[in-house]
N, C-alpha and C positions, 0 to 999 in steps of 0.2 A: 819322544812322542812325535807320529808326523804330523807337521801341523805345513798350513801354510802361508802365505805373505801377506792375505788380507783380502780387499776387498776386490782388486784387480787381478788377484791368482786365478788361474789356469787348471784345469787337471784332468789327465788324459788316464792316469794311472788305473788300472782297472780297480786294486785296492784302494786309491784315494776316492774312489768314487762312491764306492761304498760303506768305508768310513763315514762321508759325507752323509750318506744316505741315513745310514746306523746312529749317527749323531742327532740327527734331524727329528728322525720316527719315534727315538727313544725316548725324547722330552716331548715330544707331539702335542700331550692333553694340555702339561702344563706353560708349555713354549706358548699358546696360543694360536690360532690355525691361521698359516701359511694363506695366503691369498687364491694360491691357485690349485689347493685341497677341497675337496667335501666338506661338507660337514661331518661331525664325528657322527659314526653309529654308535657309540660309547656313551657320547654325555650332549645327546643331541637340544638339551636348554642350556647348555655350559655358556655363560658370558665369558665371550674372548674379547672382549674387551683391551686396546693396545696401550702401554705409556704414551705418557706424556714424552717426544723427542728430547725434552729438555734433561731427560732423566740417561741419556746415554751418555757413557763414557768416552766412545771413539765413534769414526767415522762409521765405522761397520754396524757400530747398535743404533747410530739414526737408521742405516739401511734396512737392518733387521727387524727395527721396530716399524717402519713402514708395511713392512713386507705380514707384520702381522703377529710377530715374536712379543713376549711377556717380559720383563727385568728380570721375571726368577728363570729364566732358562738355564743358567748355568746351574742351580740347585736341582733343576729337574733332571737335567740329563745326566747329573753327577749320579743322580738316586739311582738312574737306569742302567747305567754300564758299570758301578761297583764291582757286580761281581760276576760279569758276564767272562763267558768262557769260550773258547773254539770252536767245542761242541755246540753250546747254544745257538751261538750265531746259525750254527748248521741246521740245526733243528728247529730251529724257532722263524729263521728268516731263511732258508731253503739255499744258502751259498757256504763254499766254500772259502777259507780263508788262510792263508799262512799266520806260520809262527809272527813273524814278523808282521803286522797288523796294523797298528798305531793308534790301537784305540784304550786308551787308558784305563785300568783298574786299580781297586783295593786290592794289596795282596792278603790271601788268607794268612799267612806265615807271620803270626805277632812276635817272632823273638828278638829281642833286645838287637840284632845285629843284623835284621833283616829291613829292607825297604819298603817304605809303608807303601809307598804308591809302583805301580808297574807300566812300563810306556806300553804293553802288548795285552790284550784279552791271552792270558794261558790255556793253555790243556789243561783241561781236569782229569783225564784219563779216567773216565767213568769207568764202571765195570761191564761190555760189551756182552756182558750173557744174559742179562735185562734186555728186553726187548721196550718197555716202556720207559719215559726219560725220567716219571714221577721215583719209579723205584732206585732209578742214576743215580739222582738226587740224594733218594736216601740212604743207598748206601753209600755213595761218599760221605755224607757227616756220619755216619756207624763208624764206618772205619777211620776218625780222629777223632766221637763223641769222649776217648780219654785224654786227650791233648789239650789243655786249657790254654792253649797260645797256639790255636787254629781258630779261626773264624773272630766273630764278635762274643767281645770280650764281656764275660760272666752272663752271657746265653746259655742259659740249660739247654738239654739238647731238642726236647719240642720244640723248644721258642727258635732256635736254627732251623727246625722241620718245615717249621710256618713260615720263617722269614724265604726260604726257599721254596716256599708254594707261591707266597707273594711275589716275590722275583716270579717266577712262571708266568704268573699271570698278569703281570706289568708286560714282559715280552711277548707275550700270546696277543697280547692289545698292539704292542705295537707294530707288529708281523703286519697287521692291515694298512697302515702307514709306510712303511717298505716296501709293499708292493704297488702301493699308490704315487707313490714317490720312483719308484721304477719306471711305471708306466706314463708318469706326467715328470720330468726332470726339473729342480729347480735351473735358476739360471745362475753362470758361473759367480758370479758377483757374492751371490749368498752362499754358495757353497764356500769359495774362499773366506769368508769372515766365519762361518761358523767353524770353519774345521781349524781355526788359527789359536787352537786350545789355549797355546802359553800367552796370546794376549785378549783373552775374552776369559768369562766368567767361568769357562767352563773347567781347564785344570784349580785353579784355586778352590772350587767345591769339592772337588775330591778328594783333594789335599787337607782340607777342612775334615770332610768323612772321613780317612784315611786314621786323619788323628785320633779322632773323636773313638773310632772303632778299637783304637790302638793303645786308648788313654782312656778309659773311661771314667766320665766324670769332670772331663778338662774342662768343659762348659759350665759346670756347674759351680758352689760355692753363694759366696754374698753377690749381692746384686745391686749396688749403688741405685736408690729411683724407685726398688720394686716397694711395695706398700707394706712397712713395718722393717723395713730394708732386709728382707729374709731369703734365704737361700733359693736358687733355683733348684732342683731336682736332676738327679744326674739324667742327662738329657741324650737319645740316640738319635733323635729324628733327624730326618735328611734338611731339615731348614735349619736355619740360625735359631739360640732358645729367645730372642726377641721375636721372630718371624719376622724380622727386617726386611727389607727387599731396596734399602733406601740408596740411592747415591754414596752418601755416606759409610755403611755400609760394605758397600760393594768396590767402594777405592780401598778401605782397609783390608780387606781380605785378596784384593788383589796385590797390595804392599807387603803382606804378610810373607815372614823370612819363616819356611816351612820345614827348613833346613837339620837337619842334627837328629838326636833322637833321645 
């Protein structure tokens, strides 16, 4: 994954800058609004309301939360780059991108020997005789709807159809955040703490999804606390099944050894 040194990093790279960018716009709604953004045209009564500073783990999330960032950003931006692709990027946010990228995904590929997580947004190698991206879509899941160790795990194939409109239209939204973040640059400081994936929230939520997609169910079981002490539901959603967002929380998932398979 390229990540980088923190809160003092630099970046001249034309792909770290957009990384940077891609990271930022993708959590946008739920990160909370950046200081020197608009208001959203999306959720224009949204309470962006910031933490409490006491709630950061490093030097970077007091600066981030200053600046205007949520404690679930790493859960948010983990939601929005899963399963984004090369193409996407192209399509959805008007640049081009190398193989080499560094912006982290879910891989689709659930076989027992394969990597849950991917340091590069892939090619999808859509089928190019589509002129529209919704039919990309779908025929890519056509052509692995018989593969039960493609995508997420024990999705019939609508429920992949919709989960990929929904992806569309998370990056449709954030495409307005990329170009607003083009034309107004943060400043380096925040760039570097965000884009420092392996020490901020934001690789361990993926890691977190990665599994969860790979495993299904692993959330789930008894639930020490819960009322009658009864099972949680096997659970997909991109947050924790407590919806936690606490301190607590968020050092254990970041201790978490995500290791093995």
């Amino acid at each position: 994954v390229r990540v980088s040194s923190g809160i003092n990093a630099e970046y001249g790279d034309p792909t770290m800058s957009l990384t940077v960018a891609l990271l930022v716009c993708l959590g946008a709604v739920a990160l909370g609004r950046p200081d020197h953004l608009d208001d959203s045209p999306f959720f224009p009564d949204f309470d962006w309301a910031t933490p409490d500073p006491e709630e950061a783990l490093s030097e970077c999330e007091v600066y981030l939360y200053g600046k205007g960032m949520r404690s679930n950003y790493g859960m948010a931006i983990a939601h929005r780059l899963h399963s984004l692709t090369v193409e996407d990027i192209e399509y959805y946010f008007g640049v081009s991108v190398p193989e080499d990228n560094g912006i982290p995904t879910v891989n689709m590929d659930m076989r027992p020997d394969a990597q849950r997580v991917l340091p590069n947004a892939p090619l999808a190698n859509y089928d190019e005789g589509f002129s529209s991206m919704g039919l990309k879509h779908l025929d890519r899941i056509l052509r692995h709807m018989d593969e039960k160790l493609w995508s997420i795990k024990n999705y019939h194939t609508l429920e992949k159809v919709a989960h990929t409109f929904h992806m569309s239209e998370l990056w449709s939204r954030a495409s307005y955040y990329f170009h607003l973040l083009n034309a107004n640059p943060m400043d380096v400081s925040m760039c570097g703490c965000i884009t420092d994936v392996s020490n901020n929230d934001i690789l361990p939520e993926i890691e977190l999804l990665a599994m969860k997609i790979k495993f299904p169910g692993i959330t789930s079981g008894a639930a020490p606390g819960r009322p009658g002490n009864g099972a949680w539901p096997i659970n997909y959603a991109y947050n924790n099944p407590h919806n936690d967002n606490s301190v607590a929380y968020r050092r254990i998932l970041r201790d978490f050894d995500f290791s093995g398979d």
